[in-house]
C-alpha positions in Angstrom: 55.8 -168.7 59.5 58.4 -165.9 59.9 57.2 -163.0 61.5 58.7 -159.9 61.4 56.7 -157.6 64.0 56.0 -153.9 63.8 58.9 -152.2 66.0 55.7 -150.0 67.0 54.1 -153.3 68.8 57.7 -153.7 71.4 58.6 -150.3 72.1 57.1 -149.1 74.9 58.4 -145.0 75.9 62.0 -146.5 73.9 62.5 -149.2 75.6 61.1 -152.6 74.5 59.0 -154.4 77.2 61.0 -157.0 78.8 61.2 -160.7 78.0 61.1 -162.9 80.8 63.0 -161.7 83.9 65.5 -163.4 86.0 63.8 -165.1 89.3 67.2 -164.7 91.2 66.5 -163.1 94.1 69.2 -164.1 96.5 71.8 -161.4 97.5 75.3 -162.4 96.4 78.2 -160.2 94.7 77.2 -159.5 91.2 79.3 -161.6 88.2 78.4 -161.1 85.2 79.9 -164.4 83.1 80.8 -163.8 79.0 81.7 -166.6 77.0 83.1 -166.6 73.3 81.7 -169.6 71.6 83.1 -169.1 68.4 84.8 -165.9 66.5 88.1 -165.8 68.0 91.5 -166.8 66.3 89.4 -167.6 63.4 87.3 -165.5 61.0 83.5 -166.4 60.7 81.7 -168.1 63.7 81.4 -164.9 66.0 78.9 -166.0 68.7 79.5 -164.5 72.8 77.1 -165.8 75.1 76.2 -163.0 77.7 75.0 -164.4 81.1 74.0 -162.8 84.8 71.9 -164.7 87.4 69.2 -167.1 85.5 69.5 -164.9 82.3 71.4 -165.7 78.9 71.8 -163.1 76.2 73.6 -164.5 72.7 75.3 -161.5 70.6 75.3 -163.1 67.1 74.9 -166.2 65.6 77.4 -167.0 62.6 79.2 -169.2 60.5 82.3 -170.2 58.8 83.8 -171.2 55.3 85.3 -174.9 55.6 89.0 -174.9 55.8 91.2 -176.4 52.9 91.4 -179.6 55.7 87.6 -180.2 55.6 86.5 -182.2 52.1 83.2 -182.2 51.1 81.8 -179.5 54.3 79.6 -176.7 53.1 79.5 -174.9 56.0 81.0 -174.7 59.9 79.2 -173.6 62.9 79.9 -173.2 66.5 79.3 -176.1 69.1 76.4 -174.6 71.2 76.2 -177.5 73.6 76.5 -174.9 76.4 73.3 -173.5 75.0 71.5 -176.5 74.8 72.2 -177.3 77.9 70.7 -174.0 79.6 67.7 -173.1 76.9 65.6 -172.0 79.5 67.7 -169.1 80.5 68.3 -167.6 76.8 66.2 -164.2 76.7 66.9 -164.0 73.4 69.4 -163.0 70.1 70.9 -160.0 69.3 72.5 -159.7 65.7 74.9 -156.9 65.2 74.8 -157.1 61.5 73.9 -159.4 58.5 77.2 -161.0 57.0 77.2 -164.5 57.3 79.8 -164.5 59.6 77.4 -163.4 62.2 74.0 -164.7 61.0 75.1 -167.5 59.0 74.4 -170.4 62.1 71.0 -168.8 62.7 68.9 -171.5 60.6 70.4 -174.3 62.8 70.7 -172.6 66.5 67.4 -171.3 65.6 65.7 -174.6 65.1 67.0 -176.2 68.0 67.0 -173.0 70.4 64.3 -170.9 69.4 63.9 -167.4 71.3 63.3 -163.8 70.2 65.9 -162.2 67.6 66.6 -158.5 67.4 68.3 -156.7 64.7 68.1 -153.8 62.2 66.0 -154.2 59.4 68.0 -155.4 56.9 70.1 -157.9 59.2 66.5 -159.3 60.2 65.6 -159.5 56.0 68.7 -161.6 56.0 68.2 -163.6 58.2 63.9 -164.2 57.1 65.8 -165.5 54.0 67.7 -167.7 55.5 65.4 -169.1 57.6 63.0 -169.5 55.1 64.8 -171.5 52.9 65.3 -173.9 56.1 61.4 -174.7 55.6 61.2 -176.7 58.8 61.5 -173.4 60.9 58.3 -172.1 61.6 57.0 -168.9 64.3 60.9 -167.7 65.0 59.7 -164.2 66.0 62.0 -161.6 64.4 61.9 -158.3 66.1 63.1 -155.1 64.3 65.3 -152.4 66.3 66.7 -149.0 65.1 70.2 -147.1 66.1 68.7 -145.7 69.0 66.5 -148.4 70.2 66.8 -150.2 74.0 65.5 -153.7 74.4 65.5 -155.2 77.7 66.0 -158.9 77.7 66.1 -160.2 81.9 68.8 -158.4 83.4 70.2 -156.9 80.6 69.0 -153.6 78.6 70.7 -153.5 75.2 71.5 -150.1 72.9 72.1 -150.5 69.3 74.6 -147.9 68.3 74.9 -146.9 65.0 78.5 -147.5 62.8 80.1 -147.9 59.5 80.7 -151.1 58.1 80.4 -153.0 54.8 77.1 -153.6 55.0 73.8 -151.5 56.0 72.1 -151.6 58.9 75.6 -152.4 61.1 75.3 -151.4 64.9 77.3 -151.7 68.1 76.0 -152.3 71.5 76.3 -151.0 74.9 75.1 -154.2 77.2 74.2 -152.4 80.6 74.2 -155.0 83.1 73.9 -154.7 86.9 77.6 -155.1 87.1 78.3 -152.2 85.0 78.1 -151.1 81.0 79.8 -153.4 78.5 80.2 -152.3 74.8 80.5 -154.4 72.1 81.4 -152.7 68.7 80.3 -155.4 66.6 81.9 -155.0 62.9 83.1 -151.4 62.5 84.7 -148.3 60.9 85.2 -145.1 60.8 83.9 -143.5 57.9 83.3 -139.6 57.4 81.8 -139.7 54.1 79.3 -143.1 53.8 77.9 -144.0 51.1 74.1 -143.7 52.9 75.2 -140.3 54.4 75.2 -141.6 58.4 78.1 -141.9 59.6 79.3 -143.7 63.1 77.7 -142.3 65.9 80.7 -141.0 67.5 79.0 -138.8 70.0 77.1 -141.8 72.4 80.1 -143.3 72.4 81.8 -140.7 74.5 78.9 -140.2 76.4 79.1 -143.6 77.4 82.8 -143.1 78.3 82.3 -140.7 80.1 79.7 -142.2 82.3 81.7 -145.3 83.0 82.3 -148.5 80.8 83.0 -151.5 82.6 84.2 -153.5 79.2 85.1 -153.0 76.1 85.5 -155.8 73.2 86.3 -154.5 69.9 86.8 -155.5 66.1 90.3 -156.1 66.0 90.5 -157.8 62.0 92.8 -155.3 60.9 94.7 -154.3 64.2 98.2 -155.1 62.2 97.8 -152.0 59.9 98.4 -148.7 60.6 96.7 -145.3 59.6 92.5 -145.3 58.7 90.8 -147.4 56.5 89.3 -145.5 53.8 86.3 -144.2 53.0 83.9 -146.4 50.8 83.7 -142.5 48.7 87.1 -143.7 47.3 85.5 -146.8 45.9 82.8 -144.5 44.2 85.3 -142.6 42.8 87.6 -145.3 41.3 84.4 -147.2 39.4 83.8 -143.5 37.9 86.9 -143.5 36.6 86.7 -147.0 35.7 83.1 -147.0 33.9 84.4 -143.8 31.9 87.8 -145.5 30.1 85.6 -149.4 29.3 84.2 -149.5 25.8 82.6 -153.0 26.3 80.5 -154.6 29.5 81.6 -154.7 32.7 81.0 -156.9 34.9 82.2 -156.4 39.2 82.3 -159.2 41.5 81.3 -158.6 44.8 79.7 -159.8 48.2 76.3 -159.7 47.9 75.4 -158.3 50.8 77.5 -155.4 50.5 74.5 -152.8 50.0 76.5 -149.7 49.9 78.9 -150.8 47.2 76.2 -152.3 45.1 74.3 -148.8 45.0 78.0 -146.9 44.2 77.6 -149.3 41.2 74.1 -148.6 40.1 75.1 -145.2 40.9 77.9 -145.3 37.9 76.2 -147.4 35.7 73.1 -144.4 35.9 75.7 -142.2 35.1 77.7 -143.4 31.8 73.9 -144.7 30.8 74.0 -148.5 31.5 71.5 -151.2 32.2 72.2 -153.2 35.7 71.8 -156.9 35.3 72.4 -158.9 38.7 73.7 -162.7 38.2 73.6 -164.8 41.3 71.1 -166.2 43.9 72.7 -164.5 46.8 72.9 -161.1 44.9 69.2 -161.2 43.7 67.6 -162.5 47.0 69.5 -159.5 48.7 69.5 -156.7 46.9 65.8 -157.8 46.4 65.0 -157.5 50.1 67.2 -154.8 49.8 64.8 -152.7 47.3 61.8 -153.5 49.3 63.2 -151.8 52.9 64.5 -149.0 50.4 68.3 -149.7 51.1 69.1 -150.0 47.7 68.0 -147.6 44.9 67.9 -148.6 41.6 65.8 -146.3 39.0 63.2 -147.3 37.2 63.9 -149.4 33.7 67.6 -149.8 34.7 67.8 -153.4 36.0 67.3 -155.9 33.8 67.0 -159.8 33.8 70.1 -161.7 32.5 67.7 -163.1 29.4 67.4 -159.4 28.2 71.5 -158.5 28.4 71.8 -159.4 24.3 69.2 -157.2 23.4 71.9 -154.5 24.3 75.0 -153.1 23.3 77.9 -154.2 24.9 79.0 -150.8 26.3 75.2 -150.5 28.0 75.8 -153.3 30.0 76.6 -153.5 33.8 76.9 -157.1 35.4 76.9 -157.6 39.2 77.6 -160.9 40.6 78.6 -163.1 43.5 82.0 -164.6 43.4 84.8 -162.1 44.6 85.9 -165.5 46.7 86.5 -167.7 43.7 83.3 -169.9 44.6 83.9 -172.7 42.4 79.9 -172.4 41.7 79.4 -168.4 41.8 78.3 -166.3 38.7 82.1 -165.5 38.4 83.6 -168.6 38.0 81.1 -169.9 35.5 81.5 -166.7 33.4 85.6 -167.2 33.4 85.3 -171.0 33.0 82.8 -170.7 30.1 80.5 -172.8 32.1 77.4 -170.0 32.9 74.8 -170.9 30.6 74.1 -166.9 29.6 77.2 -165.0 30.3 81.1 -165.9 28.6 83.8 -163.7 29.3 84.8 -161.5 26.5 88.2 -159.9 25.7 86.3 -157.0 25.1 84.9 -157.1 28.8 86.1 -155.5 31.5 86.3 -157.5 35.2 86.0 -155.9 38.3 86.8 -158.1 41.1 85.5 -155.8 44.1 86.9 -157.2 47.1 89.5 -159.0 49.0 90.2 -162.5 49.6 89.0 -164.2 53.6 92.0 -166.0 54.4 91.7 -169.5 53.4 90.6 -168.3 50.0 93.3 -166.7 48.8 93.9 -169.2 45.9 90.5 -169.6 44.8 90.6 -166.2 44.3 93.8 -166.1 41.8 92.7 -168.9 40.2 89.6 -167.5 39.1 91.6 -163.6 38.4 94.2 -165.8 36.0 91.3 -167.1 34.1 90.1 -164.4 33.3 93.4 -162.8 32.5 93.4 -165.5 30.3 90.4 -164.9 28.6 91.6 -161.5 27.6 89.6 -159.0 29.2 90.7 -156.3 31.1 90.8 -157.3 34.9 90.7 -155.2 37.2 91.6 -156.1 41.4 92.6 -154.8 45.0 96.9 -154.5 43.4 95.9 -152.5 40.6 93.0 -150.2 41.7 91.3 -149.0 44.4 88.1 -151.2 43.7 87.9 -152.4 47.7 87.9 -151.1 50.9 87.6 -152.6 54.1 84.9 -152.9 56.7 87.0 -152.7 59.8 88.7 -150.0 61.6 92.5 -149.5 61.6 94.9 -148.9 64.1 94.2 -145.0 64.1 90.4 -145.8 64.5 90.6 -148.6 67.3 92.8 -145.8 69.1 89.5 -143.4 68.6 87.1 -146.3 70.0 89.4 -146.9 72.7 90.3 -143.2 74.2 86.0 -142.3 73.5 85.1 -145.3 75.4 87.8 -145.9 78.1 87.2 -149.1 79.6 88.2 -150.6 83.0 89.0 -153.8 81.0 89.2 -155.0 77.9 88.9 -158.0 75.1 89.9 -157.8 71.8 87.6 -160.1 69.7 86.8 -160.7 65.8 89.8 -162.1 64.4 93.0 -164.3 64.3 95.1 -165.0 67.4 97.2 -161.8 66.0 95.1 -159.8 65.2 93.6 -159.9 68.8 97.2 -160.2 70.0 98.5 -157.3 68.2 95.2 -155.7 69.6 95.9 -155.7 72.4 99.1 -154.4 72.7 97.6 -151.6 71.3 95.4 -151.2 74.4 98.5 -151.6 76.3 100.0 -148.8 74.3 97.4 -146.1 74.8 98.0 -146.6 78.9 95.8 -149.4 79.6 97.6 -151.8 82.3 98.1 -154.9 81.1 96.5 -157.2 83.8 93.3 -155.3 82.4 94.0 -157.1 79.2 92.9 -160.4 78.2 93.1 -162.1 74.8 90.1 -164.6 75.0 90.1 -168.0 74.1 86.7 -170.0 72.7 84.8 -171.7 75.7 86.6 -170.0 78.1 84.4 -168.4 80.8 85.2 -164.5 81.8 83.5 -163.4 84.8 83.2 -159.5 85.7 82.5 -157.6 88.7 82.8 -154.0 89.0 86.3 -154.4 90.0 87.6 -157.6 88.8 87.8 -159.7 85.6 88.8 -163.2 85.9 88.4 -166.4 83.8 86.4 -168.6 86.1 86.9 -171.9 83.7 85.4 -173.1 80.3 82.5 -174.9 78.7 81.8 -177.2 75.8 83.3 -175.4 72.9 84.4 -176.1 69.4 83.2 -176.4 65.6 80.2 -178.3 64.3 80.5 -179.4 60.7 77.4 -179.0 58.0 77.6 -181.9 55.4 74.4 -180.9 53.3 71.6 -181.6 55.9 74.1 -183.6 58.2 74.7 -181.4 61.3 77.3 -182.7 63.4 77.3 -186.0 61.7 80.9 -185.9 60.5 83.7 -185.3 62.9 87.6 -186.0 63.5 87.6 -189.4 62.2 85.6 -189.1 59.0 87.5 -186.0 57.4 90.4 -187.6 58.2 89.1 -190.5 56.5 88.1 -188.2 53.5 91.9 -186.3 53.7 93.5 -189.9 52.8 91.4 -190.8 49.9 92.0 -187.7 49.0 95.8 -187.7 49.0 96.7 -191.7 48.4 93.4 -192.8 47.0 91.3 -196.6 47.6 92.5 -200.2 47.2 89.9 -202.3 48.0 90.2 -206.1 48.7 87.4 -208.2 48.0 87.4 -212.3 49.2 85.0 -214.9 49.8 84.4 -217.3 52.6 82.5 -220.4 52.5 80.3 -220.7 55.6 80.8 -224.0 56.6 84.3 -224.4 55.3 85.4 -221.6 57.4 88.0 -221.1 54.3 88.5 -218.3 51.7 87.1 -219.6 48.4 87.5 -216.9 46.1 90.1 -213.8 45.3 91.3 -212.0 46.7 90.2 -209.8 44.1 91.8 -205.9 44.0 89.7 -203.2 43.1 91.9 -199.2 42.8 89.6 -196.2 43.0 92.1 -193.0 42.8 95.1 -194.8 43.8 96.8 -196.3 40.2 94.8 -197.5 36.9 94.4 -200.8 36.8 95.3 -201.6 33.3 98.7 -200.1 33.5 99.5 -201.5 36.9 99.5 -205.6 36.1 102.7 -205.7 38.3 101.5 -203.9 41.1 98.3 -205.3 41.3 99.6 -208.9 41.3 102.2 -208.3 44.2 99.4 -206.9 46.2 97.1 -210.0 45.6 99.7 -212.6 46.4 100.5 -210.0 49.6 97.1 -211.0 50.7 97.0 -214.5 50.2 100.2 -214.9 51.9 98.3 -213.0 55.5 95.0 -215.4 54.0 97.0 -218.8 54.2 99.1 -217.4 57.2 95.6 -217.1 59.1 94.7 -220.8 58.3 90.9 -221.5 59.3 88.3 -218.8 59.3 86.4 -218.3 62.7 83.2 -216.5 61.2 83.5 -214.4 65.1 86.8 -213.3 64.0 86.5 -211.5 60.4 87.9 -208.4 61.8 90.7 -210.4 62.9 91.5 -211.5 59.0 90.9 -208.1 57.5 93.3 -206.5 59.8 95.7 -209.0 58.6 95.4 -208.4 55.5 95.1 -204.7 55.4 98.7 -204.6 57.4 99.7 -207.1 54.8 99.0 -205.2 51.6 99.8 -201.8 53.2 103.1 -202.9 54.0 103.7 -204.5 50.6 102.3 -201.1 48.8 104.6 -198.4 51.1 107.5 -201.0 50.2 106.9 -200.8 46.6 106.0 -197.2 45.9 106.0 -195.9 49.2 102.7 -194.7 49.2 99.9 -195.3 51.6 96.3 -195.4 50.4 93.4 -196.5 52.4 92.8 -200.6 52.2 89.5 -201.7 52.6 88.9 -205.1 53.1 85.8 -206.7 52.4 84.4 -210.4 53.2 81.5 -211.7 51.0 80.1 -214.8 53.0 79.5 -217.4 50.4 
């Protein structure tokens, strides 16, 4: 069971009573050690691992979309050997917000490292979901906080501060340690005018400047680009102007967990009188849990179930739905590929892709926009419209972060290897000396003391890969594997050996899967049969201890006959059928 306790049963006078306290009681100089396990020059698997005396904090818990080079991976998480390895010491989990790039490993570190998880109330509904569709989790203790709120987990007492994101329920944190204050932003932005009317809580972050902040790591996904990122207002604005020129449906791809943008599109639908349909597990689990903690308003009668849409004229139709990332299997997709079994893009519909593409999925994402073009209906995207705005803070806003908090030291996480780079030149720039600067690497261990910052070595670091319910069961050698079938395809070499006779009786037979077809290949296939037999008789006598011996030979044999022929290079397989 999942429980999600009443904040009022933790707090005690603001503060939440402690979790199990460090039992070092030796004098030594204070370090206090942070380690990125995941999160930096990449996007997705943002995981830091906070650690003083015999107490471990872990700041989010998230996951990763499998790079073009990983066939047939559904998802990627960080390696947390270094966890495993000290479970005793973890206090607990503190979850700056609920995108999957920060909850999405939660199911899996969960189940193997349980300990208490603290987050806002919808990051917590988030991650409930997840965990309860992995069944086998049972008694994770989910502990709700508030902007505000202080938790004290060992030696470390944790703020959640409020700011603006792309998502509700999005905090920072100032980490006081015995060493000295460390704030980490978390996923943020500026934003005056949000959509929920609370805006970033600008004010404790200069208090806590101007108390003294011993380190500072900060968002830096959109460090290359100058000026402010704008306000999600503008958004609001542009699907008003939008919903007032479409005659037919429309229908706006999005992430579902963006709250905020969901509501400015209920919001506009109210407005020009349209019913709200919602196509997409992701998008009806969450703006579910979403209704329930009163996050997301939507009147009355206005949402209705995808069964009901032809009951309605076209032009009182609104259609959210998952796949702004050209998911081959998101509500999106189907709809453009004619393969959703309620909804078929119409030239008289208007398309609303709502976001911007994760790198990596940047031609996903055109694919499924030219599809659509195709279809005829009026598309609408980031080049032509203001339909998206970012989460993360600009150049002119990490400046503001930077000169509120004023940090002895500094790290610039959340992001590619330039983005952190070009990061922290911008540290650099506002006056920061530069051996006060460092760009962090995965596994690498950063120890602090009030006057120091110095990387003290590195643990077990790296990716694991999620293959259904394999965890960690595919590595280096088995995607490579899958990348050459993939590119050259499978000849397969089937012969059989009599026992006794210690000879090949039969074949070798040739079987092609994704390399050429057979039937119009007679030539081919024949010069790679008589390639065999030729490394076959060459081998004389079968020793039935040295099969592997005979394959190799002919593999090498009908490899090298194939790259002289076509110069291509599938994968042989050679298989021995004892007779």
């Amino acid at each position: 069971m999942i429980v999600i306790p009443n904040l009022s049963l933790y707090r005690k006078g603001g503060v939440f009573l402690s979790q199990k306290r460090s039992k070092n009681t030796k004098k030594k100089e204070p370090r206090l050690r942070i380690i990125p396990l995941g999160g930096l020059g990449e996007i997705g698997m943002n995981m830091t691992v906070f650690e003083y005396g015999d107490d471990i904090v872990v700041v989010d818990v998230g996951s990763m979309f499998p790079r073009d080079d990983m066939p047939g991976i559904d998802l990627v998480i960080p390696d947390f050997t270094y966890l495993e390895k000290n479970r005793e010491r973890i206090r607990g989990y503190v979850i700056t917000h609920g995108h999957e790039d920060h909850i999405g490993a939660a199911p899996y570190v969960l189940k193997e490292l349980p300990a208490p998880v603290y987050g806002t109330r919808l990051t917590l509904a988030l991650v409930a979901q997840k965990l309860k569709e992995h069944r086998h989790i049972e008694g994770v203790q989910l502990n709700v906080v508030e902007p505000g709120d202080l938790i004290q987990l060992g030696a470390f007492r944790i703020e959640f501060i409020k700011v603006n994101h792309s998502i509700a329920g999005a905090c920072a944190l100032a980490i006081h340690t015995p060493v000295g204050t460390v704030v980490h932003t978390g996923d943020f932005k500026v934003d005056f005018t949000p959509v929920d009317g609370e805006p970033i809580d600008l004010g404790r972050f200069a208090e806590l400047g101007s108390r003294g902040v011993l380190l500072l790591l900060a968002d830096s996904t959109n460090s290359e680009r100058t000026g402010y990122t704008m306000s999600e207002k503008k958004v609001c604005q542009t699907f008003n102007t939008l919903f007032e020129r479409a005659d037919g449906r429309i229908i706006i791809a999005m992430f579902a967990s963006n709250i905020h943008r969901i509501q400015s599109v209920v919001d506009s639908s109210v407005r020009f009188g349209r019913k709200v349909c919602l196509v997409g597990r992701s998008m009806v689990n969450i703006a579910r849990a979403a209704m329930q903690l009163g996050d997301l308003r939507i009147p009355e009668g206005r949402l209705i179930s995808v069964d009901d849409i032809d009951r309605y004229e076209d032009n009182e139709i609104t259609v959210i739905t998952t796949g702004s990332q050209g998911e081959p299997m998101s509500g999106l997709s189907r709809m453009a590929f004619a393969e959703h079994r309620k909804l078929e893009i119409r030239a008289s519909d208007m398309v609303i892709v709502s976001a911007s593409a994760i790198p990596g999925n940047e031609k996903s994402v055109s694919r499924v926009i030219n599809q659509l073009v195709r279809t005829g209906a009026d598309v609408v995207y980031e080049a032509l419209a203001e339909v998206h705005v970012s989460g993360h803070a600009r150049q002119e806003e990490l400046k503001l972060m930077h000169m509120l908090v004023r940090p002895k030291f500094f790290l610039p996480v959340h992001g590619e290897y330039r983005h952190l780079y070009h990061h922290a030149r911008l540290a650099e720039a506002l006056g920061m000396p530069e051996e006060r600067i460092h760009i962090p690497e995965v596994g690498e261990m950063i120890e602090l003391s009030p006057n120091s910052m110095t990387v003290a070595g590195t643990v077990p670091s790296g990716s694991t890969l999620i293959d259904g319910l394999g965890v960690g069961d595919v590595g280096a050698v088995v995607l490579k594997d899958r990348k050459h079938l993939s590119e050259d395809g499978l000849l397969i070499v089937v012969m059989g050996v009599d026992h006794e006779e210690r000879a090949v009786v039969s074949g070798p037979d040739i079987i092609s899967r994704g390399f050429v077809y057979m039937r119009e290949a007679d030539e081919l296939v024949e010069g790679a049969r008589d390639a065999a037999k030729r490394a076959i008789d060459a081998f004389g006598a079968v020793d039935t201890t040295d099969w592997n011996h005979l394959k190799n030979n002919v593999r090498d044999a009908v490899q090298h006959y194939i790259y002289e022929t076509l110069k291509r290079n599938p994968m042989i397989l050679p298989i021995i059928v004892e007779i």
